[in-house]
C-alpha positions in Angstrom: -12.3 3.0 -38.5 -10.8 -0.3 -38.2 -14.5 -2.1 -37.2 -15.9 -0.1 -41.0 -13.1 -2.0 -42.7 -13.7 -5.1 -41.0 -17.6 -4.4 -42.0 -17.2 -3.6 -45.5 -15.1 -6.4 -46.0 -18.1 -8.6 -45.1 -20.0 -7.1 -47.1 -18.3 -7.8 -50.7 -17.8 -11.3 -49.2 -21.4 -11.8 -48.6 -21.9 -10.2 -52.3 -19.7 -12.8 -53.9 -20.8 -15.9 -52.2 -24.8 -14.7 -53.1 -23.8 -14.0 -56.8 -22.2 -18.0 -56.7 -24.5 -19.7 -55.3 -27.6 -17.9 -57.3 -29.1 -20.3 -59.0 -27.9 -23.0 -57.7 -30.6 -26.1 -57.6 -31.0 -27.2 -54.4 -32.1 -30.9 -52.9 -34.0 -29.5 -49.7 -34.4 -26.2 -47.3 -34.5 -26.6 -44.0 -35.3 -24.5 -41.1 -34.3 -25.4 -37.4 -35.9 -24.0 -34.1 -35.4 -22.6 -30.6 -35.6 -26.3 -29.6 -33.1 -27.7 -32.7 -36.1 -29.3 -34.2 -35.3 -29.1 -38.0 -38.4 -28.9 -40.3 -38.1 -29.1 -44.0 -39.9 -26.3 -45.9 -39.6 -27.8 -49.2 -37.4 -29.7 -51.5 -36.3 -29.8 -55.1 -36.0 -25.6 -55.9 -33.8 -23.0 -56.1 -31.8 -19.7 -55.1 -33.5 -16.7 -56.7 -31.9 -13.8 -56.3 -33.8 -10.5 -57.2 -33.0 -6.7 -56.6 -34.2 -6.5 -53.1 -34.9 -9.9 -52.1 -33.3 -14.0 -51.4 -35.5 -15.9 -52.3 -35.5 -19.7 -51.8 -38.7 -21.5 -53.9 -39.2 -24.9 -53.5 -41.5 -26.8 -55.7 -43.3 -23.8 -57.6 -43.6 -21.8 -54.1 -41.4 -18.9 -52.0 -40.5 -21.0 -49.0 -38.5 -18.0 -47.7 -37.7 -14.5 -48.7 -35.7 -11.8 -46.7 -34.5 -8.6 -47.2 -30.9 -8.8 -49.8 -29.9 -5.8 -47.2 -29.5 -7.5 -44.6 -28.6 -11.0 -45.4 -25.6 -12.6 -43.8 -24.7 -15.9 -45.7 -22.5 -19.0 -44.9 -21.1 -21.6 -46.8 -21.4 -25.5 -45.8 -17.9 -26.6 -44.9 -18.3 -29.1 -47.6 -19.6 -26.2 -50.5 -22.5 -28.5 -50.0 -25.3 -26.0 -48.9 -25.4 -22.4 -47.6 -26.6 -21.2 -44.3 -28.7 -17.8 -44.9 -29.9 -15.4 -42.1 -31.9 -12.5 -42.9 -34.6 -10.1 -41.9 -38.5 -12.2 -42.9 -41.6 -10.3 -42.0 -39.9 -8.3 -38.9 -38.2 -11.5 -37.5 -34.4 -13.1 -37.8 -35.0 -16.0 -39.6 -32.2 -19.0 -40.4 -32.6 -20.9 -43.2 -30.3 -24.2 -44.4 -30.3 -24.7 -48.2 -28.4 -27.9 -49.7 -27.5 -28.0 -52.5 -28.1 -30.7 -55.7 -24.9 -32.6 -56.9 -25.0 -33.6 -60.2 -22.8 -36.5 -61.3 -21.5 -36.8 -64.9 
């Protein structure tokens, strides 16, 4: 009972951080390996968020797209990126997005 709370609460917190952040430009995605080896998989895009799917497109292509079930998101300390985990093509993927700061 007290785990489904716990659960649920995630949920709705995951929710709200995806409904903030979509949208967002972002400067670069970046993707880090088994061996912390970060590779860029794009820069200058966006968070798109559909009905069933995060989508992250860089440049005019899908760099990554996982299942909106399943997604566990994480904001940067500094509200300067998001760290997104989800289910891509049968297989846990991690993805770092940063985000574009625009100065006025």
């Amino acid at each position: 009972m007290i785990f489904k709370k716990i659960r649920n609460r995630n949920l709705k917190a995951n929710d709200a951080v995806l409904k903030r952040i979509s949208g967002k430009p972002i400067r670069y995605a970046a993707a880090r390996d088994e061996n912390n080896v970060e590779t860029i998989l794009g820069k200058a895009g966006r968070i798109v968020l559909t009905d069933s799917q995060v989508q992250i497109n860089c440049e005019g292509k899908v760099v990554y797209a996982c299942d909106k079930k399943g997604v566990e998101i994480s904001e940067l300390i500094s509200l300067g990126g998001a760290r997104i985990t989800g289910n891509c093509n049968g297989e846990t993927k991690a993805v770092t997005v940063y985000f574009t700061y625009f100065n006025k």
